[in-house]
N, C-alpha and C positions, 0 to 999 in steps of 0.2 A: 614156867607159868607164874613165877612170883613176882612179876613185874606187868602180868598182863591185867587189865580189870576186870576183869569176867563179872565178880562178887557185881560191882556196881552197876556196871552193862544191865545185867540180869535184873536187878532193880530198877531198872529203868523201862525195861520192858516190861515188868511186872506191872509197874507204875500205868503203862498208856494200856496195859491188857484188860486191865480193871475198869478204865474208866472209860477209855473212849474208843479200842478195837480191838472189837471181840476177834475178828479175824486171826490173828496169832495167841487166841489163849490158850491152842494146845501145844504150838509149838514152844509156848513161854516156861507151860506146865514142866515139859520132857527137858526145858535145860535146866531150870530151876533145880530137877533132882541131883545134879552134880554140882552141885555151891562148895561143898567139903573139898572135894580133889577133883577138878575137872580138869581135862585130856585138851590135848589137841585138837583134837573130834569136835568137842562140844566146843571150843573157843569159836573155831569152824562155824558150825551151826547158827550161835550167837551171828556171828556179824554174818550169816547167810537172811539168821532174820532184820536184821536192820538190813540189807541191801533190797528186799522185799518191800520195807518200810519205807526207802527210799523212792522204791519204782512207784508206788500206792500212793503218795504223799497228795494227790490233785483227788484221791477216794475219801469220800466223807457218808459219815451217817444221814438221810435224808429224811424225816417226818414231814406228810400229808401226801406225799406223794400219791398217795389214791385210801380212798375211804376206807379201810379194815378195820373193826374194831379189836377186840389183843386176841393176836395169835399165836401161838405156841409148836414149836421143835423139839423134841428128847429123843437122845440116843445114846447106846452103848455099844460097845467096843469088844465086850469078854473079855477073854482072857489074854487076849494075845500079844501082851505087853511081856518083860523079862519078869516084872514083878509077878508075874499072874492075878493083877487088879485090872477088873474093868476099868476103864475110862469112861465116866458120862458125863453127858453134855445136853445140854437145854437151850435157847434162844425163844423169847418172847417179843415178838415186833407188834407196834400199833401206827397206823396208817404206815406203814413200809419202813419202819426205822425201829432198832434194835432196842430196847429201853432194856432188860434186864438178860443175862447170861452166865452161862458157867461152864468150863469142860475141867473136871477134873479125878485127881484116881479114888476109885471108891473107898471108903474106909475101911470094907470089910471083903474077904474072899468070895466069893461067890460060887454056889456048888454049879452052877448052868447057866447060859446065856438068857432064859426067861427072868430067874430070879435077878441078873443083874439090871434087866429092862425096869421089874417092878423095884428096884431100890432108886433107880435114877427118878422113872415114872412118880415115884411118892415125890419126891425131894420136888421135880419140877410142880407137881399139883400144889403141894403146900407153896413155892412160889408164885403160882396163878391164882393163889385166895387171893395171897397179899395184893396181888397187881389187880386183881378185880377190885377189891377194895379202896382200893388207895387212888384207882381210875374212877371208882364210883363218886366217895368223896370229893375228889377234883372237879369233875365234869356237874355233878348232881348240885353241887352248893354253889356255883356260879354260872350254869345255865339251868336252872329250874328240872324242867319234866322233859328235856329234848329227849333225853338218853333212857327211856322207858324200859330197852331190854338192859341197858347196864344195874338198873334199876330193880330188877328183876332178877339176875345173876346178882347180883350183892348181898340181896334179903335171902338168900340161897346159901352162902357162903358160912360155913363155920372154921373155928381155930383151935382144933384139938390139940396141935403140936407144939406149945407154948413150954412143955418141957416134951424133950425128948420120949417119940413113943418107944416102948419094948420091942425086942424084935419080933416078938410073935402079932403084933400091935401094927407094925410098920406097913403090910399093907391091904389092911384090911381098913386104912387110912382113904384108901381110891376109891371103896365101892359106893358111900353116900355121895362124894364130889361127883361122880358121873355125867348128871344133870347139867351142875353148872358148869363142868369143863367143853359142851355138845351140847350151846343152846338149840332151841325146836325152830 
């Protein structure tokens, strides 16, 4: 293995996971965890995901494809990894194309599969302030009054998390966003 590149490979795929497809960022995540001594196996893996990479190369992210304002995906995994960490994952798409994402191992154990829902669950909400925000600003300061419900969800929106909440704190984070997570 000391002549193969894995290290870089793995960077390389880290690289496009981040930025331009979400589609392999679990598979990026689980080789990533072998960078110290990886196997065979995972060399394996590595170029199973770039031959993936290869076959997908004509697949592209797509925006307007039909009118949605931002949508949102969270999930978890439990425990069924070797580590016994969940794995969560989020995807937030606006008109049909992926603008922010993440699948990755949770930081902390988790005692059951609910409480691992509401660790991912917080993490994706505090990401949907920020994209409501950040979509309000964009759309509201150069097209006027179009976006009246963005408008609406924005003045709604608060930013408790600017430093890290407590664990007792973490999700009791969910109960006020409700609202503006399930416009009426």
């Amino acid at each position: 293995m000391k002549n193969i590149p894995y290290q870089e490979a793995v960077s390389s795929l880290m690289y496009a996971a981040m930025g331009t497809r979400p589609d392999i960022a679990f598979a990026t995540s689980t080789v990533v965890q072998y960078m110290d001594n990886p196997g065979w196996e995972h060399w394996k893996a590595v170029k199973r995901i770039f031959q993936y990479l290869k076959g997908m190369k004509d697949m592209k992210l797509v925006y307007g494809d039909r009118k949605t304002n931002l949508k949102g995906f969270v999930d978890a995994d439990g425990a069924s990894q070797d580590h016994q960490q969940a794995i969560s994952g989020y995807v937030f798409m606006v008109d049909g194309g992926a603008v922010s994402w993440s699948s990755k191992k949770q930081e902390l154990v988790t005692l059951s599969m609910t409480e691992a829902e509401y660790v991912v669950a917080t993490h994706a909400a505090k990401e949907a302030v920020w994209l409501c925000r950040l979509i309000g600003e964009i759309f509201l300061t150069t097209q006027g009054t179009h976006h009246s419900a963005w408008q609406q969800q924005v003045s709604n929106c608060t930013c408790p998390w600017r430093s890290e909440p407590h664990e007792d704190e973490t999700y009791r984070y969910l109960i006020p966003l409700y609202p503006v997570m399930s416009p009426k």
